[in-house]
C-alpha positions, 0 to 999 in steps of 0.5 A: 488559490482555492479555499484551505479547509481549517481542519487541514491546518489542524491535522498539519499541526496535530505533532509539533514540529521537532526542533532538531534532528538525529540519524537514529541509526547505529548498532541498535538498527543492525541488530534489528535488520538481523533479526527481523530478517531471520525471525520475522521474515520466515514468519511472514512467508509462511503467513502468506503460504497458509493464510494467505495474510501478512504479519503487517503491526506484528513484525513492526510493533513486536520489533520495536517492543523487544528492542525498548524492553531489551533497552530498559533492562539494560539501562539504556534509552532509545530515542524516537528516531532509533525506534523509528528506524527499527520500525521502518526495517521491520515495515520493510524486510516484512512487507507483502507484495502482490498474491499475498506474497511476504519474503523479499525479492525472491517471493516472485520467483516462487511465483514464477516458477509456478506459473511455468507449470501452472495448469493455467499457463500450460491451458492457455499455450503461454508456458513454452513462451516465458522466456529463460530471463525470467524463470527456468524452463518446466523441464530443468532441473533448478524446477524439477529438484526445486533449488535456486543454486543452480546455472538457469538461475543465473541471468533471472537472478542477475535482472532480478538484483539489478531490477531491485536496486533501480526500483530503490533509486527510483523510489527514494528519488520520486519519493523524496521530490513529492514529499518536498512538493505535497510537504514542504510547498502544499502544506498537505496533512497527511492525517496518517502519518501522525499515527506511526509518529506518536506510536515511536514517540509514546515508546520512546517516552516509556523506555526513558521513563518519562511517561505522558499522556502518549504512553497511557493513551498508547496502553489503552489502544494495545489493550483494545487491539489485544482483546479484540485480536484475540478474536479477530485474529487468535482464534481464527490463526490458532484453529486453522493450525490444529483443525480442517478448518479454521473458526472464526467468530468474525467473518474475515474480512467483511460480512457480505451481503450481496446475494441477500440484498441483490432483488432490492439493491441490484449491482450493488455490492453491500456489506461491511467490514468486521475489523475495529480499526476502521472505526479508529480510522474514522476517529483519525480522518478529517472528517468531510473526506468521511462524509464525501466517501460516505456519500459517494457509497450510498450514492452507488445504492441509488447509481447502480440499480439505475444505471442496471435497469437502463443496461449500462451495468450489463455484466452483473448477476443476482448469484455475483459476491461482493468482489465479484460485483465491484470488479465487474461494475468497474468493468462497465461503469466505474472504471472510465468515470474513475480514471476521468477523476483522478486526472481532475484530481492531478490538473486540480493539484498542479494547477493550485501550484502554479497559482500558488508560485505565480503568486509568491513571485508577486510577493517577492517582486514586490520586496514581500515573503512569499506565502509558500517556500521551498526551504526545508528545515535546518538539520533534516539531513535533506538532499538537493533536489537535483540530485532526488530528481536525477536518482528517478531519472538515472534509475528510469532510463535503467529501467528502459535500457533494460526493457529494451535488451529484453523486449527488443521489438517492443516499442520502447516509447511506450516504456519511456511513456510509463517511466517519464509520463505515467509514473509522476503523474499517477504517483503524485495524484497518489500522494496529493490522496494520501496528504489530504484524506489518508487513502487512495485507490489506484488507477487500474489496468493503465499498464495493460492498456498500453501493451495492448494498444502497442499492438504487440504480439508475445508474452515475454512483455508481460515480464518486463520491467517496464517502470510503472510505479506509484511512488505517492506512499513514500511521501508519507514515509518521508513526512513520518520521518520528519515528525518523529526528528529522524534525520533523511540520512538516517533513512539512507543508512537504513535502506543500504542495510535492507538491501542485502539483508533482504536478498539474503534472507530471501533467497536462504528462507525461499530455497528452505521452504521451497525444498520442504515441498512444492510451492503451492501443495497441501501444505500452503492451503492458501496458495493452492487454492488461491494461486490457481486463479490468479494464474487464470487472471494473469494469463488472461491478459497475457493472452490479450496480446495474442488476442487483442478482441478478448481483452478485458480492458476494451470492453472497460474503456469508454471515452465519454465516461472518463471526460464526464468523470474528468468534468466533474471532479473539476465542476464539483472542486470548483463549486465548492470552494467558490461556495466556501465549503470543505473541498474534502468532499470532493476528494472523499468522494473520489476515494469512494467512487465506485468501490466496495462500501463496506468499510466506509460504513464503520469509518462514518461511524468512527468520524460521527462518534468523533465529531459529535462526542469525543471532540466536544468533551476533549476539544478538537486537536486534543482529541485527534492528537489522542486518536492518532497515539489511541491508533497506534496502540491498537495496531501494535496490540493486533499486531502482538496478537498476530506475531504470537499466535502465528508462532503457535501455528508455525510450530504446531505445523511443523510437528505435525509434518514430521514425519517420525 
């Protein structure tokens, strides 16, 4: 078994281990699903239309704020595992998808239908080929009259309802098979998942009035996440309401230094973040993942302008922007080498499984305890793992059968490939990221890959359901659940509330705006200017099907880079635990490979603050444990800041529409 970093030890224990379980759900998560679905989900929607942002800690932290507030008015406690449910509601039914899209399942109808119209689609010829299982026809009335009620509606909203309650099956069932995997049997840290915890539990202590150190390390993080979001975030939000354009003291989200850097650093994205936070997450993340992606940024300053100058990075200009810059890096370079890495990653995660089984067999044969086991604690209302598996593998084959109904000529090994292959080995490699430094960045493009080496012609694939998840994040989701002595069934009572609250909402919150006025239009200036070029992006790969030798992902894959990467994710792992050193090097590098360094930067800076100040004056686990509660108090107060100027905006917008 390689060499386990003591700091991973640390992080595991940084919350002690609960001693008994609750539910946490009662009436308190009803009212609370209520009213995040009428109060904070509109609030989300219009964010996403104008700003093209989510109320992410606003919807959450606002939530539970009121609800423990409310509580101690009323003389009543809320328990941790209470405050833990409401916050997982709000996280929920407030959540953004992909084009900044917050709403629940009928945000990407909207989109839908205006793709169908989309000068984009209609450019390309891909408009008259969406098939009517996914949205109306340009030309039918439920488009032109801008309503959900009405019969072409019927079969998109049917797969749409079913697509939902598999994608729920398929979660909570891989997710909940990884979290035993990465939790229970590795013992990974999950170094973030302490911050959500100790947020609940800080409140928690304060609506029984028994306040510790949580409480008053919480206060302080609020306070700094109030003040600086006030600039950060108010101004911004409240100018952008009353003025053509909105004033930022800031740049949002980084200030990007590209051009200005492009004659000394070619190819070489630079910046960096202006958000406080990322320092805070610096404070939080073990501290050799910091230094690995740190060293993997400042790697890419002396990489890039090489691999420019002997043509690899070939599609880069001097005029390119930061996002322009990494995209087309990942293009030439970064993709092949990354996808290479991440399997090293997989091959090195379930290879110290086996050894680690292999080993405990021994032990047992021998009338030994195994080091490992696969016991869970008593009272955490667990599942057999059977019936986890069988939920991923039910809603799985659901996914193909419905693939297969809709795409019938398309090659249905290929969705079997997705659902039974790719989706557990990408989700896993996400969650062993995810347990180790907190962070992870996904493999791109593998879907589009596959679709197109499947020789298919047509557009409607594009729209299918096919079952290409990362799941990885809900083994954090599950290990948040544990530390704060929430009990799993609790989480199943909350997700069977969510899912018809959401589609109701969704659908009644969707129908309302849409009707206002056309989705995107002056009134949603983020849609309309950004919508438009994700319409290109999107049709672009659809017209790859039609023809093949302009796909973006030939020109990306390249199989020697990807074996290279693979070698050396395996060499360097390898080295460093036989030299006894922080094998979170390597992971730190691989989160920071090839991406835009800009706030890997700041997060140095939090873990050099962290490690050489804070740690000597507190101690090591007393200061990580103050960090993670000191994190979690600034994101609630960023996210109190966020929900109140976001009313401010909404208001003044809708007084200014009015149009006597």
């Amino acid at each position: 078994m390689a060499h386990m970093d003591p700091e991973l030890e640390l992080y595991r224990g940084l919350m002690e281990q609960p001693d008994h379980f609750e539910e946490g759900f009662d009436a308190k998560a009803f009212i609370g699903a209520l009213f995040v679905g009428f109060v904070m989900m509109p609030g989300a929607i219009y964010l996403g239309l104008v700003a093209g942002r989510s109320l992410g800690p606003a919807a959450e932290w606002t939530t539970i704020i009121l609800f423990t507030e409310v509580a101690r008015r009323s003389f009543v406690t809320l328990k941790r595992q209470e405050i833990y449910i409401l916050f997982y509601i709000a996280s929920s039914l407030s959540g953004m998808s992909g084009l900044a899209l917050a709403g629940g399942a009928f945000a990407g109808k909207i989109w839908d239908q205006y793709f169908i119209q989309s000068p984009a689609a209609e450019g390309m010829g891909i408009a008259t080929e969406v098939p009517r299982w996914v949205v109306p026809q340009a030309t039918s009335e439920a488009i032109m009259r801008r309503t959900f009620f009405h019969p072409d509606w019927i079969l998109p909203t049917a797969i749409l309802m079913l697509g939902t309650l598999l994608g729920r099956m398929n979660w909570f069932g891989l997710g909940y098979v990884l979290f035993r995997i990465t939790s229970d049997y590795e013992k990974l840290p999950f170094p973030f998942a302490a911050i959500t915890a100790q947020g609940s539990t800080a409140l928690a202590e304060a609506s029984s009035k028994a306040e510790t150190w949580r409480w008053r390390t919480f206060s302080i993080g609020a306070m700094v996440g109030l003040v600086f979001g006030a600039f950060y975030v108010g101004i911004p939000t409240i100018t952008g309401a009353i003025m053509t354009q909105p004033l930022q003291l800031l740049p949002i989200p980084w200030v990007d230094l590209t051009r200005t850097t492009a004659s000394i650093l070619p190819a070489v994205p630079t910046g960096f973040v202006t958000d406080l936070g990322t320092i805070g997450s610096g404070f939080v993340m073990p501290y050799w993942a910091v230094v690995g992606g740190f060293v993997s940024a400042i790697g890419t300053f002396f990489l890039n302008p090489w691999l420019y100058r002997h043509g690899i990075l070939t599609r880069w200009k001097p005029e390119m922007d930061t996002i322009q810059t990494s995209f087309n890096n990942s293009i030439d370079f970064y993709f092949s080498v990354g996808i290479g890495i991440s399997f090293a990653v997989a091959v090195i995660g379930i290879t110290g499984i086996l050894v680690q089984l292999a080993r405990d067999a021994r032990l047992r044969e021998k009338g030994q305890r195994a080091e490992r086991s696969w016991a869970p604690p008593p009272g955490r209302g667990d599942l057999p793992m059977w019936i986890a598996f069988a939920m991923w593998v039910v809603s799985t084959l659901g996914y193909v059968l419905l693939c297969v109904a809709l795409v019938p000529k398309f090659p249905w090994l290929y969705v079997v490939f997705f659902g039974f292959i790719l989706t557990p080995l990408n989700s896993y490699i996400d969650a062993r990221m995810i347990g180790l430094t907190g962070q992870w960045v996904g493999i791109p493009m593998v879907k589009e890959a596959a679709i197109i080496f499947s020789g298919y012609k047509g557009v409607d694939i594009w729209f299918a359901p096919i079952p290409n998840f990362d799941h990885g994040g809900q083994a954090m989701r599950f290990r948040v659940l544990e530390l704060t002595g929430t009990k799993i069934t609790g989480l199943i009572k909350a997700e069977l509330l969510i899912w018809p609250i959401t589609i109701f909402c969704s659908l009644l919150f969707w129908q309302f705006i849409w009707r206002l006025a056309p989705i995107p239009s002056v009134y949603y200036p983020y849609a309309q200017k950004m919508w438009h070029l994700s319409a290109l992006q999107q049709g672009l790969w659809m017209t790859s099907t039609m023809r093949p030798e302009t796909s973006l992902f030939f020109k990306a894959w390249n199989l020697e880079r990807a074996i290279g990467g693979f070698v050396f994710g395996i060499v360097a792992y390898s080295v460093l635990s036989w030299l006894k050193m922080p094998t979170m090097l390597i992971y730190g590098i691989v989160r920071g490979l090839g991406t835009m360094p800009h706030g890997i930067f700041l997060e140095m800076v939090g873990a050099l603050i962290s490690r050489y100040y804070f740690e000597k004056r507190f101690g090591l686990r007393e200061w990580k444990q103050y960090a993670t509660v000191l994190m979690a108090g600034y994101a609630c107060g960023m996210g109190l800041i966020g929900m109140g100027t976001v009313a401010i905006a909404m208001v003044s917008k809708s007084v200014s529409q009015m149009p006597y």
